[in-house]
C-alpha positions in Angstrom: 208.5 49.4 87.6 206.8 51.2 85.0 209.3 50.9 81.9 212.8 50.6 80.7 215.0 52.8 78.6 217.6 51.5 76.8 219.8 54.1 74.7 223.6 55.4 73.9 225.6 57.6 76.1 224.7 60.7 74.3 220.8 59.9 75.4 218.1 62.1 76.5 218.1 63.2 80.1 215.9 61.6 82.6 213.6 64.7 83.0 213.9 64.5 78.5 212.5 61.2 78.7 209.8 61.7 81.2 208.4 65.0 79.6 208.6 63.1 76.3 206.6 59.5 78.0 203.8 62.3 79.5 203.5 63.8 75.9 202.7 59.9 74.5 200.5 58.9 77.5 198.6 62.1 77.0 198.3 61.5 73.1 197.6 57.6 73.4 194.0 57.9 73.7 193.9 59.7 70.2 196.4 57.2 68.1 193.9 54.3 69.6 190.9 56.2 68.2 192.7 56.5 64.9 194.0 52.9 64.9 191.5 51.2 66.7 188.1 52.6 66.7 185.8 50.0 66.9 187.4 48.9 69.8 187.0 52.0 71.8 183.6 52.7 71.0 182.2 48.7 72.1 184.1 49.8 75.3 182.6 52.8 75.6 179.2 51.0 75.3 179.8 48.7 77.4 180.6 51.0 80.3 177.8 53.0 79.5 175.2 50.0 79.7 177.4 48.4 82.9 177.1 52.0 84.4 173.2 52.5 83.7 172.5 49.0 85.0 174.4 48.9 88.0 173.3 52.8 89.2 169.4 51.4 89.4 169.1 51.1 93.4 167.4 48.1 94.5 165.9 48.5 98.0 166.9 45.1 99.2 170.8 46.5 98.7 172.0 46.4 101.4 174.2 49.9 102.9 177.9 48.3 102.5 177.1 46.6 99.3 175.7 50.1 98.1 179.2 51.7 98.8 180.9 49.1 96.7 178.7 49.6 93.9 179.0 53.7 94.1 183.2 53.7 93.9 182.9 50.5 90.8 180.7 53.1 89.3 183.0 55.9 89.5 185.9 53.8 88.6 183.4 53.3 85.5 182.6 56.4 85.0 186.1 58.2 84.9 187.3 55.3 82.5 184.3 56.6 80.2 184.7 60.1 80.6 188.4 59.8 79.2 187.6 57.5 76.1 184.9 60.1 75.5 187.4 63.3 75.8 190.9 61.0 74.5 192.5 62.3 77.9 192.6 58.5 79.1 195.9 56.9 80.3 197.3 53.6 81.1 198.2 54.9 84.2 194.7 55.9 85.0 193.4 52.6 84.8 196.0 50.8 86.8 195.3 53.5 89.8 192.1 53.2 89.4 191.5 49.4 89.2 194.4 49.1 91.7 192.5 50.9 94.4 189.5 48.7 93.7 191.7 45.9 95.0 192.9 47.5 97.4 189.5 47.8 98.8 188.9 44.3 98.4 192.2 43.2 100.5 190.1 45.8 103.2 186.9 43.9 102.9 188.4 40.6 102.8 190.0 41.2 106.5 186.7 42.9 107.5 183.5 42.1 105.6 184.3 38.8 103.6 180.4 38.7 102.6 180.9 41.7 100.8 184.3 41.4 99.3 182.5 38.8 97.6 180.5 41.5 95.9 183.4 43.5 94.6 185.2 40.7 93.5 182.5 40.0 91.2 182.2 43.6 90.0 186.3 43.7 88.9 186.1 40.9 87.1 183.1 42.8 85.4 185.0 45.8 84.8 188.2 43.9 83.4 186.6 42.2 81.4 185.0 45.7 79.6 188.9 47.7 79.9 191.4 44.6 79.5 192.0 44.8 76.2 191.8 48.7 76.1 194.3 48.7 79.6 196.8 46.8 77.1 196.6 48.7 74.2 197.0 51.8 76.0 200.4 50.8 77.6 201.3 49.3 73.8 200.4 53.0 72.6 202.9 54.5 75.4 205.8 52.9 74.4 208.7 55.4 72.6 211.2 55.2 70.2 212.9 58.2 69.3 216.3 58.3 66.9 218.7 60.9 65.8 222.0 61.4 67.2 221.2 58.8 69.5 219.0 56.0 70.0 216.3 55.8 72.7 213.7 52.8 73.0 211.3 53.0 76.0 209.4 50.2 76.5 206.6 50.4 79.0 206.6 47.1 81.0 202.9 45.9 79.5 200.1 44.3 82.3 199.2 40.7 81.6 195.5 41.9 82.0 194.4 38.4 81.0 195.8 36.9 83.9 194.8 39.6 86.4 191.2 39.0 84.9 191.1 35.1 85.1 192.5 36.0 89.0 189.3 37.6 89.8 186.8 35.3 88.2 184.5 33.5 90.5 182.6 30.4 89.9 179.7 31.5 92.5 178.9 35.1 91.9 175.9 35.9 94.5 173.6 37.9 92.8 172.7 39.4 96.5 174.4 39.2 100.0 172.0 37.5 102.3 171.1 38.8 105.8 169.1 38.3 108.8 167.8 42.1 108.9 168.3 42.9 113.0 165.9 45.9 114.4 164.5 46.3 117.7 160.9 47.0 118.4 159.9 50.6 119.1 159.0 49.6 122.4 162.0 48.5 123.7 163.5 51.9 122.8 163.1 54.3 126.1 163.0 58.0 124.5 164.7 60.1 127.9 164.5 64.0 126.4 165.4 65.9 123.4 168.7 66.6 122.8 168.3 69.2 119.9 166.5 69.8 116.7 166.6 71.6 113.2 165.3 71.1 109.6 166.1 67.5 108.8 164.7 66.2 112.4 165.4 65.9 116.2 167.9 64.0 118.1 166.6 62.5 122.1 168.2 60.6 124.7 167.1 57.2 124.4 167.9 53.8 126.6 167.7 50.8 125.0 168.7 47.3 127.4 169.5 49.7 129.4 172.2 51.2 127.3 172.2 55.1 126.7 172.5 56.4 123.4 171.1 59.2 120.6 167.9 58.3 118.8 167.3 60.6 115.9 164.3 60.8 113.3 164.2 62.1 109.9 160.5 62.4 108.7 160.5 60.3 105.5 159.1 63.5 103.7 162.4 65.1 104.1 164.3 61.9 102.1 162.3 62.0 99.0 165.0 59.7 96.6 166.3 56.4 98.3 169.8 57.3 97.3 169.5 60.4 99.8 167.6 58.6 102.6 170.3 55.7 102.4 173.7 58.2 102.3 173.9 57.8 106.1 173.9 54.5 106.2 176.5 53.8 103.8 178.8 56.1 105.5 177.9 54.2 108.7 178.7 51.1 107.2 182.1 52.2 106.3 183.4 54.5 109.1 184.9 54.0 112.5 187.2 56.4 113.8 187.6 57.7 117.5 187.2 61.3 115.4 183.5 60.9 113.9 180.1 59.7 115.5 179.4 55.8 115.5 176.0 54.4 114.5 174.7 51.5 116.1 171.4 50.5 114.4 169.6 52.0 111.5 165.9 51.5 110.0 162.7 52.9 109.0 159.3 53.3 110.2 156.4 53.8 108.9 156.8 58.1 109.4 160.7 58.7 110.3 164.1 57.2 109.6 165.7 56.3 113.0 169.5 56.3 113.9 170.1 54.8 117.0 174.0 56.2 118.0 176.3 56.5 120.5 175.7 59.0 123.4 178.5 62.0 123.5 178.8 63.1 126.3 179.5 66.8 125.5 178.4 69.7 124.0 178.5 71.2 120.0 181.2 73.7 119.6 179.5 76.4 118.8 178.0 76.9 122.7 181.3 76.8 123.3 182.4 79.6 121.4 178.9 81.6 122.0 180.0 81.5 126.1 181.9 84.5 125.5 185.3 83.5 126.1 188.0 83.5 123.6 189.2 79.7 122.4 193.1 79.7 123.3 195.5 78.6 120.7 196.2 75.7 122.9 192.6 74.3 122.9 191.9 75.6 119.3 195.0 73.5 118.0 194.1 70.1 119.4 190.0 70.5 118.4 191.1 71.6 114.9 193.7 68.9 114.5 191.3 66.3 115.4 188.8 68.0 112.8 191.7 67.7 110.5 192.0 63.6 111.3 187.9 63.4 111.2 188.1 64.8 107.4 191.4 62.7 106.4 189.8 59.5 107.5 186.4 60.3 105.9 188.3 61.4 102.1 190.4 58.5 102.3 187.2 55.9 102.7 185.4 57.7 100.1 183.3 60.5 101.2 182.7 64.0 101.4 181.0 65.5 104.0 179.5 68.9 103.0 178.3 70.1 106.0 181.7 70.7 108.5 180.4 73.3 111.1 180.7 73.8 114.6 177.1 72.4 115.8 178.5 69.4 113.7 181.1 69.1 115.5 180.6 67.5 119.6 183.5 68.7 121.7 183.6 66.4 125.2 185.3 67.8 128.4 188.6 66.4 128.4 188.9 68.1 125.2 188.1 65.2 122.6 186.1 65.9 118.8 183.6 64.0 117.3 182.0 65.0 114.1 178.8 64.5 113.5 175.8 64.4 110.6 176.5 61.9 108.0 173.2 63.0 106.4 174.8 65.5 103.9 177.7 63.7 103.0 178.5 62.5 99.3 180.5 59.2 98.2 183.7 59.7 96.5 187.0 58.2 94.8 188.1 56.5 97.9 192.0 55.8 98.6 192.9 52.0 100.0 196.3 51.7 98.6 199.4 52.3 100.7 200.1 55.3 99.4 198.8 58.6 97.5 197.5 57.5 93.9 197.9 60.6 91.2 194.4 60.0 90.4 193.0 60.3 93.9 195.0 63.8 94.0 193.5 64.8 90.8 190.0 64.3 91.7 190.4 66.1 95.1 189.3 69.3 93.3 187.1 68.7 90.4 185.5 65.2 91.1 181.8 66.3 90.7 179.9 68.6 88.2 176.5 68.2 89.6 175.9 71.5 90.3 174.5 70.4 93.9 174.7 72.8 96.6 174.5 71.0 100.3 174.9 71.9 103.5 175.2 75.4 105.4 175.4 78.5 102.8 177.8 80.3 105.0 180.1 77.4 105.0 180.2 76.9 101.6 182.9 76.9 99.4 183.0 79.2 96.3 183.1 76.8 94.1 179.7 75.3 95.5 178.0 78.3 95.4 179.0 79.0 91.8 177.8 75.6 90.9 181.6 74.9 89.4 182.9 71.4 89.6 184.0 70.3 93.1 185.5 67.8 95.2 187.0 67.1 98.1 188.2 70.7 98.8 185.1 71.8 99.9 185.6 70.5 103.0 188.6 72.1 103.8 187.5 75.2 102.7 184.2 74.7 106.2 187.3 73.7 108.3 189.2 77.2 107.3 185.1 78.7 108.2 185.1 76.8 111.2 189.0 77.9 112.2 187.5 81.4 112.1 184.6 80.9 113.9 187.1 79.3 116.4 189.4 81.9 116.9 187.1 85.4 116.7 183.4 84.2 117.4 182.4 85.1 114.3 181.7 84.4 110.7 184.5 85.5 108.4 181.3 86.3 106.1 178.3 88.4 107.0 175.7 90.3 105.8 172.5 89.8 103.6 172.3 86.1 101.9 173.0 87.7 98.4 175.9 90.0 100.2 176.8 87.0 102.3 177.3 84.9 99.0 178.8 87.6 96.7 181.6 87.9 99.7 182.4 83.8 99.5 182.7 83.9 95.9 185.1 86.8 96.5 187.0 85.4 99.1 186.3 88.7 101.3 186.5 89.1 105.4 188.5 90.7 107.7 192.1 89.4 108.3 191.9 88.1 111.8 194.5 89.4 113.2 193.8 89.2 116.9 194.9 85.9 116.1 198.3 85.9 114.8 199.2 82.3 115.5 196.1 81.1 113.7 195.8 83.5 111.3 198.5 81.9 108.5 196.2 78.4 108.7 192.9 80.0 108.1 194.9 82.1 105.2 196.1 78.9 103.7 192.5 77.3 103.9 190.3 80.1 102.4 191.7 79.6 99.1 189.3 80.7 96.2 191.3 77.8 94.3 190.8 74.9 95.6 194.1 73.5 94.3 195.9 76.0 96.4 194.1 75.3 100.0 196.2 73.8 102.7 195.8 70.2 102.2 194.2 69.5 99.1 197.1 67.6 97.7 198.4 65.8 100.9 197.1 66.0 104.6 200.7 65.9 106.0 200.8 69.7 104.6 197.9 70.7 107.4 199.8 68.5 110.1 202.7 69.9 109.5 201.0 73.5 109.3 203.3 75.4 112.5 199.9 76.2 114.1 200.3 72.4 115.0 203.7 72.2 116.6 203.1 71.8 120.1 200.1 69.5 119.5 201.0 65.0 119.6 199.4 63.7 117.3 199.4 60.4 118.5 197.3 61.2 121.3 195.0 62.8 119.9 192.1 59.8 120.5 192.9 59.8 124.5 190.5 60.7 126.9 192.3 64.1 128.3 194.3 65.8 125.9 193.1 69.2 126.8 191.8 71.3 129.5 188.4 73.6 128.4 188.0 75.8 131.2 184.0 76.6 130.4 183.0 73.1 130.3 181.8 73.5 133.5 179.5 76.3 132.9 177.8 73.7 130.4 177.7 70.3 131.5 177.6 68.8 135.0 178.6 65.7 136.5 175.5 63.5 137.2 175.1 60.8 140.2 175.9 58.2 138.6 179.4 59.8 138.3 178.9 60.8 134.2 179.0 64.2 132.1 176.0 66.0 130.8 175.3 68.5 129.1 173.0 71.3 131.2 169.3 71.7 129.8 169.1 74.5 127.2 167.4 78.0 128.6 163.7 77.7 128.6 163.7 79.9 125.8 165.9 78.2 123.2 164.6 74.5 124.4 160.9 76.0 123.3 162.2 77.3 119.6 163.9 74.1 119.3 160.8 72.4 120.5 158.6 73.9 117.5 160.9 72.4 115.1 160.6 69.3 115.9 159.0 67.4 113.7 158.3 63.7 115.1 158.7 61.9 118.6 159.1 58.3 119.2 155.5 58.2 120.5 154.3 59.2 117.0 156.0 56.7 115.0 155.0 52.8 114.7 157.1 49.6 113.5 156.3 48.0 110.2 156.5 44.5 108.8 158.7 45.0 106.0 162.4 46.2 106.2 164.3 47.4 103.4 168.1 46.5 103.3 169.2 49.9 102.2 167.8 51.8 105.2 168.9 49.1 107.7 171.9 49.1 108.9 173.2 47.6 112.6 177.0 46.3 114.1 177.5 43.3 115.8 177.9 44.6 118.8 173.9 46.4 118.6 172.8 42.4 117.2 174.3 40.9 120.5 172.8 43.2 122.4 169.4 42.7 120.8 169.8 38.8 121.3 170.3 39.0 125.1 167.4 41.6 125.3 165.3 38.9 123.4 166.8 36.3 125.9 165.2 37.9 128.7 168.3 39.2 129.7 167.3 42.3 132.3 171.5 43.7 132.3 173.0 42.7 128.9 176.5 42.5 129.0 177.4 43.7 125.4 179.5 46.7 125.3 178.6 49.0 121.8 182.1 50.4 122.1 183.9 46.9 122.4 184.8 47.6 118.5 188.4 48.6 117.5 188.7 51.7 115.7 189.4 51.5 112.1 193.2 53.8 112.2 194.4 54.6 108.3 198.0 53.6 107.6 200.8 55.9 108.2 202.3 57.3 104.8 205.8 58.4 105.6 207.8 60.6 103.7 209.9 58.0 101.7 206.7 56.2 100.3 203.6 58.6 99.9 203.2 56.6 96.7 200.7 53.4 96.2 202.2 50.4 94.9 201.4 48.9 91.8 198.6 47.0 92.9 199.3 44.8 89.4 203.1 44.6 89.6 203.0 40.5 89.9 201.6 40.4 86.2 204.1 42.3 84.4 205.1 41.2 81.4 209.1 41.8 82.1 211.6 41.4 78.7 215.0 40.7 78.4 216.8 44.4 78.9 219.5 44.5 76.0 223.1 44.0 76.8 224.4 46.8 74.9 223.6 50.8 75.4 222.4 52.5 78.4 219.5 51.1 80.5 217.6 54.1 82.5 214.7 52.5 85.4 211.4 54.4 85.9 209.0 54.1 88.0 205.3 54.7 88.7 206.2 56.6 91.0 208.6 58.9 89.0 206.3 59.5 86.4 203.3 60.2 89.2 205.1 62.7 91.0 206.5 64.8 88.0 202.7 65.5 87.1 202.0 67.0 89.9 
């Protein structure tokens, strides 16, 4: 509960009394900068330093560990942003520090070595905001008097306690870990499966498991923080709807990514067959598109670069997304429910002026160097909805013409497509507040275009028939898909881009933990290959998938993550008493 209102007969209405609590939340930051203004500026300070310390990135951080210190840093940074701008609230922090334990009750049933981490950075961070968490909530409370009496006293956070919950007698300054990479020579490079700017991807066997090999040149991943992003998504992430990594590290000319093998083709040769995508088959690839992007917001990242050759369509119609290299870390969402802050930031999170990925799938406000967030993706998936349904790019022309149309939201209505055309309507949005999804992903699935597709078996093997898979891919002896060699023609352009092959590239002594990633599954295997084992028994896939929480309808809204630490009063006996929640308050701003 967030406060209670005690008050005559003749009181305010509910809706009075919530437009009246926004107005104080809203102004709280400036009575505290009146009242108390040493206070806020040694908490600004000390965010700042905690901030500037903690964004150094050692190169013995380890990928996981680098993800918990990126979302305590933006929990940081938003906290400092509204004491700089007075737009700070009580409920701000309590979403925002909420969420942080949230992720901790995640990595305590998953990674316990690095929940250890986190633990240490909340204590760190309440430590900085507990006093300025409690005299924000003080600063909210509301007494109005005229005709009638009103008294609404927000139900104050013992932050104290919640601090003294988190302290830890043996902070780690460092997770320790036995680094696990195989030797090139044990890798088995088969043939190239594609390439582009960043690198090139081959078929590789390792113990006699297939998978995808690519290398990066090290050239092209000038700052650690850009050579490391994949990794850190890697370390997070494992849905049936995205690509899974088995082993990451470096070498002395290329970063290698060791993955599983899909055993299909990109989307685009699909499309470029010839053949119109029916609604049927369009509906199922894009809904699983739409899962792929959900799962990836609500753990914390944004991927930047949604596209058809991004996205690895196999023949019993089932979508995996793939690249991680372009994607950005993010607010994450861990609670059981939407968080008003998490909404917020799903528009405007970043003002970095940073324009990745493919220009023709950018978003306007990417190529106007505006702030951005999580939007942007759903703006590629309305791009790639197009691309789906009439083979071609919604916007054409020269590079400046190209851009100038994006900005202005300009192409031609598809209507050959009447089914599909409302979604890609609702998804091109110049505003990125008004695009399908943007405030909740139930809005997409719920979209009509959607009706006659089950969501809930989305991640089986068969859950549609693509009639030209057959002119791409062939069944092999051993009873498996692949995909067909590319023409002769294409296979030589691709050849001249590549940059490196694994007979170019040579081990070297030293790892660094934040290029090194591997699961448990890839360590086993590498253990019974260093046993002498010829037909290791591991199975990479043997992992359960990672499935986010159902939000119904009754409860889209987080919990208080804090609620066992408020500080409850006596409500008085006499007058009215009026209950609001979190919750009400939340969904009245939006």
């Amino acid at each position: 509960m967030l406060m209670d209102v005690a008050s005559s007969e003749n009181a305010l209405t509910r809706e009075d009394l919530l437009k009246e609590l926004r107005r104080r939340m809203k102004s709280s930051m400036r009575v505290l900068n009146i009242r108390r203004p040493k206070t806020v500026t040694t908490v600004q300070y000390a965010l700042r330093s905690f901030i500037k310390r903690e964004s150094r990135l050692p190169l013995d951080r380890f990928p996981r560990e680098q993800f918990i210190t990126q979302q305590v840093i933006l929990v940081g940074s938003f906290a400092l942003r509204g004491l700089q701008d007075s737009t700070l609230t009580f409920l701000d922090l309590r979403e925002d520090l909420g969420n942080l334990v949230y992720l901790l009750d995640y990595l305590n049933i998953r990674f316990p070595r690095e929940a250890v981490i986190l633990q240490t950075y909340i204590y760190t961070l309440l430590a900085i905001t507990d006093e300025i968490c409690g005299l924000l909530e003080k600063a909210a409370q509301l007494k109005l008097r005229g005709n009638f009496e009103v008294d609404i006293q927000v139900t104050r956070t013992d932050w104290q306690a919640v601090k003294s919950t988190f302290q830890y007698t043996d902070q780690p300054q460092h997770i320790k870990i036995e680094l696990c990479v195989p030797k090139l020579h044990d890798i088995e490079p088969l043939r190239l499966l594609g390439a582009g700017g960043f690198g090139a991807v081959y078929k590789v066997r390792i113990g006699g498991v297939t998978m995808g090999g690519k290398l990066i040149p090290v050239e092209r991943m000038h700052a650690p923080r850009h050579a490391c992003i994949d990794k850190v998504v890697a370390s997070m992430i494992n849905s049936p709807y995205l690509v899974k990594y088995n082993s990451c590290f470096a070498t002395d000319k290329a970063y290698v990514t060791l993955m599983e093998y899909i055993r299909g083709v990109d989307l685009n040769r699909i499309i470029k067959v010839g053949e119109p995508i029916d609604d049927t088959v369009c509906a199922v690839i894009l809904a699983q598109l739409g899962l792929a992007v959900q799962y990836l917001h609500f753990r914390g990242f944004i991927h930047r670069d949604i596209k058809p050759t991004n996205m690895m369509v196999l023949p019993g119609g089932r979508m995996k997304l793939i690249d991680l290299d372009t994607c950005k870390v993010c607010t994450s969402l861990y609670a059981n429910g939407y968080t008003r802050t998490f909404r917020r930031r799903t528009f405007a999170e970043f003002n970095d002026m940073e324009s990745v990925g493919t220009r023709v799938f950018l978003s306007p406000e990417i190529l106007s160097l505006e702030p951005y967030g999580r939007a942007t993706d759903w703006w590629a998936v309305g791009v790639t909805a197009y691309v789906m349904g009439t083979g071609k790019l919604p916007f054409r022309g020269s590079e400046e013409e190209a851009k100038r149309l994006i900005k202005d939201v300009e192409y031609r209505s598809p209507n050959e497509r009447p089914a599909l055309k409302p979604l890609i309507e609702r998804l091109l949005q110049k505003n990125p507040r008004r695009r399908i999804s943007s405030a909740r992903f139930e809005e997409y699935q719920q979209h009509p275009y959607f009706e006659d597709v089950d969501w809930s078996r989305l991640d089986e093997t068969n859950v549609c028939e693509i009639k030209v898979m057959d002119q791409l891919m062939k069944i092999t002896e051993e009873g498996e898909w692949s995909a067909l060699e590319l023409r002769k023609k294409r296979r030589q352009k691709k050849e001249r881009k590549t940059r490196l092959t694994f007979a170019e590239i040579s081990d070297i002594e030293k790892h660094r933990g934040i290029y090194t990633y591997f699961t448990e599954p890839f360590r086993e295997l590498l253990r019974e290959l260093a046993d002498g084992v010829e037909q290791p028994k591991t199975k990479l896939a043997e992992e359960p998938y990672d499935l986010l929480a159902s939000f119904t309808e009754r409860r889209q809204r987080a919990s208080y993550r804090f609620k066992a630490f408020l500080r409850w009063k006596t409500r008085p006996e006499d007058g009215k008493t009026i209950s609001l929640s979190t919750t009400t308050i939340s969904k009245s701003e939006d």
